[in-house]
C-alpha positions, 0 to 999 in steps of 0.5 A: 462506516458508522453514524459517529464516523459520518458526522465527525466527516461531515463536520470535518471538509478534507479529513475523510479523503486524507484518512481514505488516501491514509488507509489505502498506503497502509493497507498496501504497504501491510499487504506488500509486507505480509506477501514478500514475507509469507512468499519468503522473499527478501527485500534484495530478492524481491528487488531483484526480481522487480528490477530496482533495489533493496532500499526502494523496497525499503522505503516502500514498506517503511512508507517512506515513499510511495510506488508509482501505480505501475510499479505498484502494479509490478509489485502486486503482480510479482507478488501473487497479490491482487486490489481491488478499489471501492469508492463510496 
């Protein structure tokens, strides 16, 4: 993080976390994406396999909903995907 990006969150109490939370649902949603795609599973597919539907999926990487962190977890596992989480 730069030094222009540090001020604007330090004047700015709450805007770092809701942008840090932001980031983290894009970043997920993207990897989940690009792994079913690169995998060359369907949404029905990996529903399928996942034990839910198509439009779960669908509104997962459209973000319109977010996983609960066990399925989140399910999903990166069926996936081949793995997370790792830095706080700072």
């Amino acid at each position: 993080m730069n030094k222009k990006s540090k001020d604007f969150y330090r004047c700015q109490p709450g805007i770092k976390e809701i942008a840090m939370e932001l980031d983290f649902e894009y970043k997920l949603r993207t990897a989940i994406v690009d792994a079913r795609i690169k995998s060359r599973l369907t949404q029905v597919e990996l529903a399928k396999s996942l034990g839910t539907d198509q439009s779960t999926i669908s509104r997962y990487e459209a973000g319109m909903s977010n996983p609960t962190i066990a399925f989140a977890q399910r999903l990166i596992e069926t996936l081949g995907l793995r997370i790792r989480i830095e706080l700072y």
